[in-house]
C-alpha positions, 0 to 999 in steps of 0.5 A: 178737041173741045165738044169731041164725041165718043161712043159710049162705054158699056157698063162696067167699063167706066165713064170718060168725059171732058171738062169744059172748065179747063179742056181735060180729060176725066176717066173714072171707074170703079176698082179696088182700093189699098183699104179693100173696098170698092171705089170709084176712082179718076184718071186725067189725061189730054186725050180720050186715047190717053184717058182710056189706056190709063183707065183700062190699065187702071181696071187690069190691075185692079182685076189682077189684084194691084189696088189703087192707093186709097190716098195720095201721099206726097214723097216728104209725106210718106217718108215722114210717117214712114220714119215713124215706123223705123223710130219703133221697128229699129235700131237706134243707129238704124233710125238716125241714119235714115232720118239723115237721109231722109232730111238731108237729101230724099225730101229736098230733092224728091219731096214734092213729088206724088209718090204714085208718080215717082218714076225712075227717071225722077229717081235717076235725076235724083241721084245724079244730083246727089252724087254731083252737088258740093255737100257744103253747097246742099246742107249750107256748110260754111254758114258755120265756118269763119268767113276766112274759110267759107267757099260756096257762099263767096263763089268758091265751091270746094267740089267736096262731093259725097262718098260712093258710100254715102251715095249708096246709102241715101239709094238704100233708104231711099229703096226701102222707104218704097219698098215700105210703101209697095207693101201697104199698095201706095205704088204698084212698084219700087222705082228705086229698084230700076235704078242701078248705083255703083257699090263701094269696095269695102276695106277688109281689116287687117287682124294681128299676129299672135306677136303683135296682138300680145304686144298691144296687150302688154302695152294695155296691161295695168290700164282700166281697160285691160280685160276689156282689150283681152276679151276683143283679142280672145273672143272678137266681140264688136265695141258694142258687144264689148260695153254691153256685155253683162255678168249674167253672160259670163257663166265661169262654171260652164266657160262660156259667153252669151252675146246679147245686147249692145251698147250704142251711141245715136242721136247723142245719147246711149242705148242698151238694145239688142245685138246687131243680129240673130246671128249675133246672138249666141253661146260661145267657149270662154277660153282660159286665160280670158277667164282668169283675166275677167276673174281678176277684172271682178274682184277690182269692179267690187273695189269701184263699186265699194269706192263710188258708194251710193254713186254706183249705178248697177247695171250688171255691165261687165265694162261699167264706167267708174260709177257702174253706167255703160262706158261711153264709146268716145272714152274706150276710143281715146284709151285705146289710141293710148294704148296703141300710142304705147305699142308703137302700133299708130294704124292698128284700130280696136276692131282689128282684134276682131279679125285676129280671132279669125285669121288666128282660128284659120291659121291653125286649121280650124274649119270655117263654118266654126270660125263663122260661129264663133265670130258670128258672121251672117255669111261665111263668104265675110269671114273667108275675105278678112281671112284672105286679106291676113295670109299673104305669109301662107300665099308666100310660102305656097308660091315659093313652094313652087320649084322652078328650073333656074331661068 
């Protein structure tokens, strides 16, 4: 109630008055800042009680050492500097995946929000939105069609909803952008953290037998690429591990191969950066026959390269396009659907070859911790699941192992 009167507060305990402009209530006390100085800082409520509960959690945190957010950023405000930072921090891929979805979704639905005032109940609402609107309703879709195939703008949504997948990202960029802002105190905590989304279940690839590997090889063999689709069956490096790798990785005296930068595609250009992680990074035997095959791979690269002249640009790739620049992914793709065309193999993708090193080496007794190391997996658990999803031979065998009395 307007003119109400309360005691007054002793030192240190802040001061609490309501304006006569509007009626609010205005708290205000001296607390520590996200910049480590000492300021005074308000609270607004509709009551005295909820003023002075707002300001004595102010002050607990502040003597707990949970700073008070120096400035207030809107959501759309945060993430955008916050995109700043991953534009220099990660990787290429990295960044315009979080941009996406910062754009297309985090700062439509939640931009306007204050970002000290996000609370999980925004974010819930948030991602139900996210996971119930039409994509062609949300980023305007049909604007780009003929009209004969619009069907939002002519009043008849498709219903063509985001994937579990693409639900669970925007939650992840969502999460860490606030995980970002906790760490430089902006909010006392991440809301998106409380907020629980379910998680997709990944398909494990299939890897090749030896049989039908060699036979993919064979429908290869003669084709520009050929070395390239031997290194992916013998070694199980990644597409961009593959168009990365440099003749300085390659030590044929020692027979072994340095994993250390990849070649990706984002935003419409290539990158040459790093490899995807530390564990990616590493030293490992170059068997024989993937020896003689790059061996054999050289010596017609020094025939490009005599070839293209004063086109050649030396980069050091060991897969170079014809004029020595990073190939580009789109072509290794269409000269492997050849390829695969060929064999007569139409479901078998470039990167199952990757799994064939690991359900191979498992096959023949290799312990696990070397298979991890020598495909480089994070977790052991990733290199035991593609295995698990290849051995349906070996899981028949054992059950048939089994001698049941006739029934």
């Amino acid at each position: 109630m307007a003119g109400e009167k309360r005691p007054r507060r002793a030192n240190g305990e802040g001061s609490i008055y309501q304006r006569s402009s509007d009626g609010k209530w205005v708290g205000s006390a001296y607390v520590y800042t996200s910049t480590g100085q000492i300021k005074r800082r308000p609270v607004y409520g509709s009551s005295f009680d909820e003023v002075r509960a707002k300001l004595d959690e102010r002050k607990v945190n502040s003597a707990h050492g949970i700073p008070v957010p120096d400035r207030s950023y809107s959501v759309a405000q945060w993430f955008e500097r916050w995109l700043v930072t991953v534009r220099e921090e990660r990787r290429p891929t990295t960044y315009v995946g979080y941009e996406n979805a910062v754009r297309l979704y985090i700062v439509p639905g939640l931009g306007r929000k204050a970002l000290p005032r996000l609370t999980a109940a925004h974010v819930r609402a948030f991602m139900a939105g996210v996971r119930e609107r039409c994509l062609c309703c949300m980023h305007g879709l049909d604007l780009r069609r003929p009209e004969e195939d619009r069907c939002c703008s002519v009043g008849r949504c498709c219903a063509r909803r985001p994937s579990q997948r693409q639900v669970q990202y925007v939650h992840a960029v969502l999460r860490n952008g606030l995980a970002a802002a906790e760490r430089e105190e902006l909010v006392t905590r991440n809301v998106a953290k409380l907020v629980r989304v379910s998680v997709p279940r990944y398909k494990v690839g299939k890897g090749l037998t030896v049989a039908q590997a060699h036979k993919l090889l064979q429908a290869a063999k003669g084709r520009r690429h050929y070395a390239l689709y031997v290194v992916a069956a013998t070694l199980g490096l990644r597409h961009g591990e593959l168009l990365g790798l440099r003749w300085q990785d390659v030590d044929f005296e020692r027979a072994t191969v340095t994993i250390a930068q990849t070649v990706q595609r984002a935003a419409g250009r290539l990158y040459v950066g790093e490899a995807k992680t530390e564990a990616s990074e590493a030293t490992i035997p170059l068997p024989k026959v993937t020896r003689r095959v790059l061996e054999e791979h050289h010596a017609r690269q020094d025939e490009e390269r005599a070839t293209a002249g004063d086109a050649w640009q030396e980069r050091g790739l060991v897969f170079a396009s014809t004029v020595g620049t990073p190939t580009e992914p789109r072509n290794l793709g269409r000269d492997f659907e050849r390829v695969r065309e060929l064999a007569g193999m139409p479901d078998v993708r470039l990167h199952d070859l990757r799994h064939t090193v690991v359900s191979l080496l498992l096959d023949l007794g290799t312990p696990p911790h070397v298979v991890q190391a020598i495909a480089r997996h994070a977790h052991i658990d990733v290199t035991m699941a593609i295995y698990a999803h290849t051995n349906l031979d070996a899981m028949r065998q054992a059950l048939d192992a089994i001698e049941w009395r006739e029934l």
